[in-house]
Backbone bond lengths (Angstrom), bond angles and torsions (degrees), N, CA, C in turn:
res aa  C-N    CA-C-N  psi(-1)  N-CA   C-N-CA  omega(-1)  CA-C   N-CA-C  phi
1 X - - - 1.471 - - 1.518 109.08 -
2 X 1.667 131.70 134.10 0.686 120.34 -172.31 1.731 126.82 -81.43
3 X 1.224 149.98 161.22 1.158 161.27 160.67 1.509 140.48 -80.89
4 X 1.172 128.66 147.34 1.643 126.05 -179.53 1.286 100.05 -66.70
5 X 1.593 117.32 -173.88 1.606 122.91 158.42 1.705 88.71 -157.60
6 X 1.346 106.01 168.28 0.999 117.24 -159.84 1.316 114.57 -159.90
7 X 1.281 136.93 152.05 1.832 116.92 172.26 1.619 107.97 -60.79
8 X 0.956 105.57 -41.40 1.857 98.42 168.27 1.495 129.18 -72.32
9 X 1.381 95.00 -84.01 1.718 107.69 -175.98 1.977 112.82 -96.71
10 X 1.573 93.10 129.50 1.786 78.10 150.32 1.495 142.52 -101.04
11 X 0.992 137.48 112.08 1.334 117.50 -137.86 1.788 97.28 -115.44
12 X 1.426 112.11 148.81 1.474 131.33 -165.30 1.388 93.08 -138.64
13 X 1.878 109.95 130.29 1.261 124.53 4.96 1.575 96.60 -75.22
14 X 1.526 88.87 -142.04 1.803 93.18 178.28 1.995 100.77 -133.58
15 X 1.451 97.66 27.21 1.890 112.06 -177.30 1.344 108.37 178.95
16 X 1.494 121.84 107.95 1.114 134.87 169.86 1.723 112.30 -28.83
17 X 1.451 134.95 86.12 1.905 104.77 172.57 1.264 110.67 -112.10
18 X 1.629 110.95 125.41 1.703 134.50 -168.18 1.511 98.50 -68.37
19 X 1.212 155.68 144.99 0.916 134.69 120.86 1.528 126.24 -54.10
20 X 1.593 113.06 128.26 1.809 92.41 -159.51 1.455 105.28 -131.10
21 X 1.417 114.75 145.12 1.266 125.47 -164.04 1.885 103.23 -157.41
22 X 1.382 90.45 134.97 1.747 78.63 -166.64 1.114 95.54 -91.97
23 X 1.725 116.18 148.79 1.175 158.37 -140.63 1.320 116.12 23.52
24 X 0.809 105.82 55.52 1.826 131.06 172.82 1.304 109.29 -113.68
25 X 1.460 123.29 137.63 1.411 114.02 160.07 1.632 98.59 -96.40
26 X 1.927 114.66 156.64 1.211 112.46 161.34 1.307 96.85 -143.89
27 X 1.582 111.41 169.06 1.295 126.76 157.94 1.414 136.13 -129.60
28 X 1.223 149.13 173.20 1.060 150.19 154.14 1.761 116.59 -116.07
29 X 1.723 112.52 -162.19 1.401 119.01 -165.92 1.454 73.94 -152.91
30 X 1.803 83.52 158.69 1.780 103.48 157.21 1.577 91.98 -162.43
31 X 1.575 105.03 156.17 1.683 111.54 -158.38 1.312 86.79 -115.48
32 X 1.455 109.36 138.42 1.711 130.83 167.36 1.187 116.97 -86.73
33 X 1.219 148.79 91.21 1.743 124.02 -154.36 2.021 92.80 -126.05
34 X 1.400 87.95 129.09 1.831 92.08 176.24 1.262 124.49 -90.88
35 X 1.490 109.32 99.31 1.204 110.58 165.14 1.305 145.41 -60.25
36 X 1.469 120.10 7.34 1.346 134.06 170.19 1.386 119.58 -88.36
37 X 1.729 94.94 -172.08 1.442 81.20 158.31 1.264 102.21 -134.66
38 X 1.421 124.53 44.26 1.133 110.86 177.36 1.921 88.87 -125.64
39 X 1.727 122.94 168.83 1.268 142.27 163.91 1.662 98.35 -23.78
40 X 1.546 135.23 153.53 0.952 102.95 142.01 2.030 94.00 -140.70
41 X 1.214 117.26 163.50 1.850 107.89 -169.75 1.473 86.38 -105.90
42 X 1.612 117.31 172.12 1.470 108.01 -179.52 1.652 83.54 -171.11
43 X 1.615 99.82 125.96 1.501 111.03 158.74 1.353 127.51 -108.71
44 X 1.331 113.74 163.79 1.802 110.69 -173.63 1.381 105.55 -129.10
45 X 1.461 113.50 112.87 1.498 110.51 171.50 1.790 112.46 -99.62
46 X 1.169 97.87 -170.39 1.749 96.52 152.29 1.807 92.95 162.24
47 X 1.374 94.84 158.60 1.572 115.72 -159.46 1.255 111.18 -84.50
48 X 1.406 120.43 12.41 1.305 118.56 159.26 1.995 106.13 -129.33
49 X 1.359 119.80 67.04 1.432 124.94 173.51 1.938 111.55 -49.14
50 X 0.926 107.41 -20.39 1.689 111.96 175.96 1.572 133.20 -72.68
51 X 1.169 89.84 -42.10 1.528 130.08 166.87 1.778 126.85 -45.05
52 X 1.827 82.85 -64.56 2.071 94.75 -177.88 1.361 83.63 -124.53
53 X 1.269 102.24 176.68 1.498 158.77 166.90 1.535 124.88 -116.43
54 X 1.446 118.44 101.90 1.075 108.77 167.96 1.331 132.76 -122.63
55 X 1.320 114.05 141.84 2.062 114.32 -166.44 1.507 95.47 -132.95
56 X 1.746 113.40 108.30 1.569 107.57 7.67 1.180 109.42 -117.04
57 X 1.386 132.92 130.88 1.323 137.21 -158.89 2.211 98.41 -66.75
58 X 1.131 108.36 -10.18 1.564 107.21 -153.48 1.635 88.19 -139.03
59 X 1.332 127.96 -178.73 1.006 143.96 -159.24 2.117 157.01 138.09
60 X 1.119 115.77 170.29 1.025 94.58 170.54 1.860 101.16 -155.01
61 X 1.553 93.15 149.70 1.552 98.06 -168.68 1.452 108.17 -118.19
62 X 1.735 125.99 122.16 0.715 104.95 -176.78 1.824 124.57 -109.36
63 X 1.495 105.76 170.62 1.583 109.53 -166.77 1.607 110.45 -24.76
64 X 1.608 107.89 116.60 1.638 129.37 172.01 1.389 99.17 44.43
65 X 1.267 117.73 45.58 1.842 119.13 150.07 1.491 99.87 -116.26
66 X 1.366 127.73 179.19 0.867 173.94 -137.47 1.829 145.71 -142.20
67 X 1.667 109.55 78.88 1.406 99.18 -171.12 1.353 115.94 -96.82
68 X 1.580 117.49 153.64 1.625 118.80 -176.89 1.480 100.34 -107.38
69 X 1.476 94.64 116.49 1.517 94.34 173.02 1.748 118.39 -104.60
70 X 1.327 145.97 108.49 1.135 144.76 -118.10 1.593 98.71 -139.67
71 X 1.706 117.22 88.36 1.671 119.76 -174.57 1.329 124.01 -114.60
72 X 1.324 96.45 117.16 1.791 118.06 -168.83 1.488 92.22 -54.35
73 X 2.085 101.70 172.93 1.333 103.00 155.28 1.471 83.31 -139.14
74 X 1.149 101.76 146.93 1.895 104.64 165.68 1.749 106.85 -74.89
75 X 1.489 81.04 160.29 1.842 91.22 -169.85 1.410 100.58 -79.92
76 X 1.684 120.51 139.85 1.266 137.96 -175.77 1.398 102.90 -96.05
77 X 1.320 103.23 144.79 1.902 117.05 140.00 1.179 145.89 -76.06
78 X 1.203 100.29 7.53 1.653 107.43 177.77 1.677 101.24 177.70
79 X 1.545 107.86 164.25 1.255 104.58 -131.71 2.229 69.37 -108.23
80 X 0.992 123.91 -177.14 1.225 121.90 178.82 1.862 112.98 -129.78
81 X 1.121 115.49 145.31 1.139 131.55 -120.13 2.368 85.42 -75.39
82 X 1.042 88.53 137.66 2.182 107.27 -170.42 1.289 91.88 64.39
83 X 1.788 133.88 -2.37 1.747 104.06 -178.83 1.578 85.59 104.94
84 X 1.431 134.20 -36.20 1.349 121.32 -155.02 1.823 115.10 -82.06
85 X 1.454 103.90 132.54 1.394 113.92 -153.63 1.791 90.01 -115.03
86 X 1.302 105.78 125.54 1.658 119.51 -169.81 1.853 93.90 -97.36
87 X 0.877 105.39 -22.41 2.193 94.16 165.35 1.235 131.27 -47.47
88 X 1.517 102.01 106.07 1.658 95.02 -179.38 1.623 116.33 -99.54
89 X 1.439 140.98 153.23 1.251 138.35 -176.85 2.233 91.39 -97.65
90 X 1.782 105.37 166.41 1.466 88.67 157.81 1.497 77.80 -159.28
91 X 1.470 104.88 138.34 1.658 128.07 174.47 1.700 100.63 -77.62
92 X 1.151 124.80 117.38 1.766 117.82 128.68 0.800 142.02 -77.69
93 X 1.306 128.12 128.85 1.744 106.22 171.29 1.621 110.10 -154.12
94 X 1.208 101.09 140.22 1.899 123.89 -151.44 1.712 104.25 -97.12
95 X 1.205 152.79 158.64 1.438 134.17 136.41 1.813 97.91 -70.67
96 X 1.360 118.73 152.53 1.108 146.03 -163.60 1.442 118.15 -123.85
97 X 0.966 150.35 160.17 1.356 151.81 -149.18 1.968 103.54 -111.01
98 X 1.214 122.36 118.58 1.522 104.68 -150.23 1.645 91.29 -66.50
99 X 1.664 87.78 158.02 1.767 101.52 169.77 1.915 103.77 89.41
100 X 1.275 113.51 -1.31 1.399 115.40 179.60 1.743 101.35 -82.43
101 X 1.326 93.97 149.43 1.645 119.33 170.84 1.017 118.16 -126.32
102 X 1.427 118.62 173.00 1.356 128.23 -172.93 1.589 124.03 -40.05
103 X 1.306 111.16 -34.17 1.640 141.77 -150.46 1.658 78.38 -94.04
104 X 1.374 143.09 -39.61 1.133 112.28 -176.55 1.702 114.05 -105.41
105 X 1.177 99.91 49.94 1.686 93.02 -174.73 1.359 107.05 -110.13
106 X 1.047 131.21 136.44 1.601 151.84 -166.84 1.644 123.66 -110.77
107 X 1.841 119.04 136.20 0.950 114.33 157.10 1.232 133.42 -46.48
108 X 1.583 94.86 -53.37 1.620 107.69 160.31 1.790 120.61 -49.46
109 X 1.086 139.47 -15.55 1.178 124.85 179.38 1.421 113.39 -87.12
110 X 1.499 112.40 0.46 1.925 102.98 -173.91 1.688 82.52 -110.45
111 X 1.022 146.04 -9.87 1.385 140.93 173.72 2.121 114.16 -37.17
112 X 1.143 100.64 97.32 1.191 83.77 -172.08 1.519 126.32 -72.56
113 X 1.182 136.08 139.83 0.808 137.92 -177.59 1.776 134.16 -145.68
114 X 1.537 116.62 159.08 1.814 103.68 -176.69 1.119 127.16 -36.50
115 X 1.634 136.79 85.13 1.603 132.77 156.17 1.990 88.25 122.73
116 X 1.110 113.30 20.82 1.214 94.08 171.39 2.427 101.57 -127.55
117 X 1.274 94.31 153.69 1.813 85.89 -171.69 1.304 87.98 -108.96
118 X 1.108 99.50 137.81 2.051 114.31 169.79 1.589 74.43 -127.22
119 X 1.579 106.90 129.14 1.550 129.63 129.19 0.972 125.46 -59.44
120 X 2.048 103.21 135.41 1.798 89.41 167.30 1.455 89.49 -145.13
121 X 1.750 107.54 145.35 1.649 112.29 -175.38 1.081 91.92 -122.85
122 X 1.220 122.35 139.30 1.562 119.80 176.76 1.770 102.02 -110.32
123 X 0.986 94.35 153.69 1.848 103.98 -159.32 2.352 95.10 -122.68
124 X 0.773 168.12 133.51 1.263 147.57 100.58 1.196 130.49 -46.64
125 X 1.494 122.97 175.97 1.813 132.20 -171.40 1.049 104.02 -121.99
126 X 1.290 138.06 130.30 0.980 160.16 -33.80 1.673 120.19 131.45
127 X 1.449 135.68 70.11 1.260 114.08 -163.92 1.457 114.97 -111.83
128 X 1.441 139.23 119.14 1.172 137.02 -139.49 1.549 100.65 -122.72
129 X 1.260 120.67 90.40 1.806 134.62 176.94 1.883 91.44 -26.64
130 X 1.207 92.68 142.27 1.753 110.07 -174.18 1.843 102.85 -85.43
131 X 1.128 106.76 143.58 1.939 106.71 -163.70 1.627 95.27 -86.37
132 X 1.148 120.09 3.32 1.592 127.90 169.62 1.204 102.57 -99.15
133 X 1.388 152.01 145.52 1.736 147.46 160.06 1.750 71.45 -113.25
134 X 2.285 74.71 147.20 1.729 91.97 173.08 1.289 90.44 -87.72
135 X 1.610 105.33 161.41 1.121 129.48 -178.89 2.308 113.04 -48.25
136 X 1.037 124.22 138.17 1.316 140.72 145.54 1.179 133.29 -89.88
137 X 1.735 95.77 114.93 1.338 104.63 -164.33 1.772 112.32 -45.50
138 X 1.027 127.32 -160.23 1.467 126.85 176.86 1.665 97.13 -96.75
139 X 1.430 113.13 -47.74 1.287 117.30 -163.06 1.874 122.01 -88.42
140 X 1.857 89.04 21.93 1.482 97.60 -173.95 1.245 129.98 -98.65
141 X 1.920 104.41 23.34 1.378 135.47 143.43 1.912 117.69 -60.21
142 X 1.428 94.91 -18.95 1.441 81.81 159.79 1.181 153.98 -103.48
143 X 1.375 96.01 17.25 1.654 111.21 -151.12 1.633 67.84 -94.57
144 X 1.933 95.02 -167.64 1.269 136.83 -150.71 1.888 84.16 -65.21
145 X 1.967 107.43 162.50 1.600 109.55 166.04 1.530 86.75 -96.29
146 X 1.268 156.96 1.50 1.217 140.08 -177.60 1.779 98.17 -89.94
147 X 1.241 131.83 -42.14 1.028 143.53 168.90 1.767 106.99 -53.47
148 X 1.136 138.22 -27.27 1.277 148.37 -142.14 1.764 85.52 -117.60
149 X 1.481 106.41 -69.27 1.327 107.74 -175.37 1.773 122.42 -48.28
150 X 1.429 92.19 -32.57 1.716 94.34 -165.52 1.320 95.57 -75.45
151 X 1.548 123.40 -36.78 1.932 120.21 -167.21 1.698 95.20 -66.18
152 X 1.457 120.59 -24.36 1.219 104.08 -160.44 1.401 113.65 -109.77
153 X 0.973 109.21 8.00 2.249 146.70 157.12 1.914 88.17 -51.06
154 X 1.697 91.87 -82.50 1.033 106.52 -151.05 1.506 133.62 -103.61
155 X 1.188 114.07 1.27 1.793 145.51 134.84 1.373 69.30 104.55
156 X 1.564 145.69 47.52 1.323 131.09 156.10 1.498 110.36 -82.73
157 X 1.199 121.38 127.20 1.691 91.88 157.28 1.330 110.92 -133.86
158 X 1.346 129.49 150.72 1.462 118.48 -176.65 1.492 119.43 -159.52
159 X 1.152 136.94 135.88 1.492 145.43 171.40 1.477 111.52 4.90
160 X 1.123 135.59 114.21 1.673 139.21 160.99 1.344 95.97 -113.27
161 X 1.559 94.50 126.88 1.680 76.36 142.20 1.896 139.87 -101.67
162 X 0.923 95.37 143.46 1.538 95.99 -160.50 1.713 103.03 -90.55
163 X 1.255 102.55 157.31 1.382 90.89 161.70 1.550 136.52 -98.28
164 X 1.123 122.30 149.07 1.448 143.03 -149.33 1.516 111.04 -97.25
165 X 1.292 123.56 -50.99 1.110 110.17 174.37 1.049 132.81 -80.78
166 X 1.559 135.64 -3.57 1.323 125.63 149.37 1.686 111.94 -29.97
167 X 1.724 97.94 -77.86 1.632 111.34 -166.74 1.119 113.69 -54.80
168 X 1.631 125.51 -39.61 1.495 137.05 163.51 1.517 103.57 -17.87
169 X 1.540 98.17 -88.42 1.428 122.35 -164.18 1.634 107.35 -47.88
170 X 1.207 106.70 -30.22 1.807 93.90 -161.15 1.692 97.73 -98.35
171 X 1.327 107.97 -18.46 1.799 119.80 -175.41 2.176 90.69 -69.75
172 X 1.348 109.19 -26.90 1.828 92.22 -158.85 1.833 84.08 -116.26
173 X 0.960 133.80 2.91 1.486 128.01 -176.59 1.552 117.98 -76.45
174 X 1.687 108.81 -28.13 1.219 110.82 -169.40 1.516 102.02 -93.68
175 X 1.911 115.91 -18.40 1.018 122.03 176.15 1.248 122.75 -61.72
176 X 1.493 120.28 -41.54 1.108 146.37 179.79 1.739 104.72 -44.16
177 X 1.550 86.88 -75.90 1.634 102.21 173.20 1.517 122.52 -18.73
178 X 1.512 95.80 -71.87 1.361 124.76 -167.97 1.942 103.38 -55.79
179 X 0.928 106.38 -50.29 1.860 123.87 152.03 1.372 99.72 -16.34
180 X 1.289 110.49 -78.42 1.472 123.92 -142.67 1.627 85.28 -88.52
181 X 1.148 138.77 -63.35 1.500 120.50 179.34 1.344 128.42 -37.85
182 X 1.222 103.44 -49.28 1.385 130.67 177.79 2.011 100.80 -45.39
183 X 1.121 120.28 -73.81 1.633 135.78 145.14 1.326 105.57 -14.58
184 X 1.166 119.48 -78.66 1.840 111.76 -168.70 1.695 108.24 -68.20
185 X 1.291 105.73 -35.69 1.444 97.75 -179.61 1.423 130.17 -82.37
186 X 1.715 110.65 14.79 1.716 130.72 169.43 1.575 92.99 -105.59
187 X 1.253 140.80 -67.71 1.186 162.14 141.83 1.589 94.33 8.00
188 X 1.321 124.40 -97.66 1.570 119.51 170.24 1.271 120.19 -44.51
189 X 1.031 129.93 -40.23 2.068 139.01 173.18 1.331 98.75 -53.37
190 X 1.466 128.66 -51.45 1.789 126.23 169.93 1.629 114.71 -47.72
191 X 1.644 106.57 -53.43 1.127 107.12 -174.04 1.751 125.08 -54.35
192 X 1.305 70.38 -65.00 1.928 89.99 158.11 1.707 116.86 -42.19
193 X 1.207 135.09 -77.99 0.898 110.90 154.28 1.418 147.82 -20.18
194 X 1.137 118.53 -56.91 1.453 137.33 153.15 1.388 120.51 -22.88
195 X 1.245 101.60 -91.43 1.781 118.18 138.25 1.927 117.15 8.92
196 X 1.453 89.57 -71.55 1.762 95.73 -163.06 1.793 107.09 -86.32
197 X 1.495 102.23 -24.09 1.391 106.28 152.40 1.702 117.45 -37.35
198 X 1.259 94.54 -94.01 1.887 130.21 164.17 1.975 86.97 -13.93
199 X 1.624 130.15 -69.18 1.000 113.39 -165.22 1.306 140.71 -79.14
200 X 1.741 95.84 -15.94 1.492 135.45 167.09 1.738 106.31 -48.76
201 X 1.361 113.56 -53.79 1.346 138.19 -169.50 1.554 104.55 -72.07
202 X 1.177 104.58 -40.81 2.029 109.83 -177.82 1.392 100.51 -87.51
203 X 0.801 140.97 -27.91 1.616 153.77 -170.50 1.728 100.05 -67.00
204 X 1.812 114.05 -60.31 1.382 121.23 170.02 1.536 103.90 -72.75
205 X 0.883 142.83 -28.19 1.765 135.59 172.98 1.227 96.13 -58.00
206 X 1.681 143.63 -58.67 1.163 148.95 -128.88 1.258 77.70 -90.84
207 X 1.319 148.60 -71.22 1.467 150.87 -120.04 1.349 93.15 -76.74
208 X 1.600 115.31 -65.37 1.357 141.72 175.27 1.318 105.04 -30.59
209 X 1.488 127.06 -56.08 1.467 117.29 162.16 1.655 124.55 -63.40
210 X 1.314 105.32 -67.68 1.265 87.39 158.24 1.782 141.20 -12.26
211 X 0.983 96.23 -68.26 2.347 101.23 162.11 1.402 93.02 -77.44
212 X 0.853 156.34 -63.41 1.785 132.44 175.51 1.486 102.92 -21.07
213 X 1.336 114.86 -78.21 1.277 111.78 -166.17 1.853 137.76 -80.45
214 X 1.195 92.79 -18.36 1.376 128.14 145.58 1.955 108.91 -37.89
215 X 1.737 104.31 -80.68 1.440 106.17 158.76 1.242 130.24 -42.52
216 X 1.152 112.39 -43.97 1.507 134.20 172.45 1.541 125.91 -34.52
217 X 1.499 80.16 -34.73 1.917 106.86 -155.25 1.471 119.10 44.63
218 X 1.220 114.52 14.48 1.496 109.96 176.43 1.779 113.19 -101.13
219 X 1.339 125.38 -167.53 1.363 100.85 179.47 1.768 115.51 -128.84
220 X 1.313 129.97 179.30 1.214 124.59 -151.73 1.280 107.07 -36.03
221 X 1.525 105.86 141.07 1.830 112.65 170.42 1.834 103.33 -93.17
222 X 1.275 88.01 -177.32 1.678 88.63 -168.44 1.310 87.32 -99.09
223 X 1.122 152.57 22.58 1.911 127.11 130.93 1.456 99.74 -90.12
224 X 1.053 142.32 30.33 1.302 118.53 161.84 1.766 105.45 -108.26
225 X 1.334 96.88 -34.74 1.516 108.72 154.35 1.916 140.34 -23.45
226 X 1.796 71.00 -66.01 1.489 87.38 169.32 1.595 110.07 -88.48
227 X 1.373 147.94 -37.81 1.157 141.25 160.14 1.746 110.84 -29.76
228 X 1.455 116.58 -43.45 1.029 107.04 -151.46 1.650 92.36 -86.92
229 X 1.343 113.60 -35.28 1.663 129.97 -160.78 2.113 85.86 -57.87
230 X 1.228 116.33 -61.61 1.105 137.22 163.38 2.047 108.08 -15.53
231 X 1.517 91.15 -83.27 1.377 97.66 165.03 1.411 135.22 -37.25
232 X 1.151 120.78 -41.02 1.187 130.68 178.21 2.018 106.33 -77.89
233 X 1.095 114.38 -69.95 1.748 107.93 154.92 1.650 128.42 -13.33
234 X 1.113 99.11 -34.80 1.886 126.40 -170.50 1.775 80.34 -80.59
235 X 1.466 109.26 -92.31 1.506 113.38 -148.42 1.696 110.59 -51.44
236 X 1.639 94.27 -22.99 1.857 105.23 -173.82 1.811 92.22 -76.78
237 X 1.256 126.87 -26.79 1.355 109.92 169.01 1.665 127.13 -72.75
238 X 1.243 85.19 -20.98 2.103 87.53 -177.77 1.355 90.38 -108.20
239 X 0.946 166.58 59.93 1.531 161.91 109.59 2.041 98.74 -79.92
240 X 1.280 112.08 -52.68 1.151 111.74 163.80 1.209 153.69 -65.42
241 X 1.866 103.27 -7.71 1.180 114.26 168.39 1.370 119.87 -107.31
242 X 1.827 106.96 -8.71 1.080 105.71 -172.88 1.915 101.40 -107.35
């Protein structure tokens, strides 16, 4: 990737790129290398200070070596709108008095001023979709089509969380049901049974009288009466339950 140059430092890359993943923190590097031969000090700002972390934000590089400057990003909640990240970084860098270190580097020394050169490289961010996608839930066909459209814009895709109790509730509701039917419809099958028992049993009582009285030669007695009055109560209950 190519790099700035500068009368002082050359600095690599020439655009901050995050690898980015939401709620992830990541970072990158970019190398300060002094092309002089004299000290040179070098500060790093950028217009979002809340955002990154950088070590070492301040410094000094000395003749044809090389400093690694190494800037976090804190992990986000949401991804920003095409991926495109408006943070810009900007390098300073001063000649320095030889034998200076970190401990003597100054706000006051990037102050620009008549007959003196302050460098400035401006760097942008850069956010580079991760070659892993986090996992998608199964049920993240339900979320929003604006949510659907943008992952499929921008081949991002990444963790939502969705909500649960919709699908919850309606996935165990029919279960529930089916439970409780399931219950009444063994529950009545006993009764019923029961029932045809109970009529099975009055059915041979009735007959049994019947040839009683039959033998008898006389005609219905009053328990056959009530057996039968009985009987009829029985079948008028399982016509109604069934």
């Amino acid at each position: 990737m190519s790099g700035g140059s500068g009368s002082f430092l050359e600095i690599q890359p020439s655009e901050l790129s995050f690898p980015f993943e939401i709620m992830k923190q990541s970072s990158c590097s970019m190398q300060l290398t002094n092309k002089t031969d004299h000290y040179v000090a070098f500060k790093v700002k950028t217009t979002n200070p809340k955002q990154y972390c950088v070590r070492p934000n301040i410094g000094v590089v000395l003749p044809g070596s090389t400093c690694d400057v190494t800037v976090s990003m804190q992990a986000q909640k949401e991804a920003p709108p095409d991926m495109q990240c408006k943070d810009k970084f900007l390098v300073q860098s001063v000649a320095a008095e030889s034998g200076a270190t970190t401990q003597d580097v100054t706000a006051a020394m990037f102050n620009k001023e008549p007959g003196k050169v302050v460098d400035e490289f401006k760097l942008r961010v850069v956010y580079v979709p991760t070659t892993t996608p986090s996992p998608i839930p199964e049920d993240s066909e339900v979320g929003s089509s604006a949510h659907s459209k943008f992952a499929q814009e921008n081949g991002v895709y990444y963790s939502t969380t969705m909500p649960q109790s919709a699908s919850k509730s309606s996935a165990e509701l029919p279960k529930e049901k089916s439970s409780e039917a399931t219950s009444m419809i063994s529950k009545l099958t006993e009764e019923k049974m029961s029932a045809i028992q109970q009529n099975q049993k009055l059915r041979q009582e009735l007959e049994l009288l019947r040839k009683e009285s039959s033998k008898s030669g006389g005609g219905f007695s009053l328990t056959f009466l009530v057996v039968a009055g009985l009987l009829g109560i029985i079948i008028g209950y399982i016509l109604k339950k069934t």
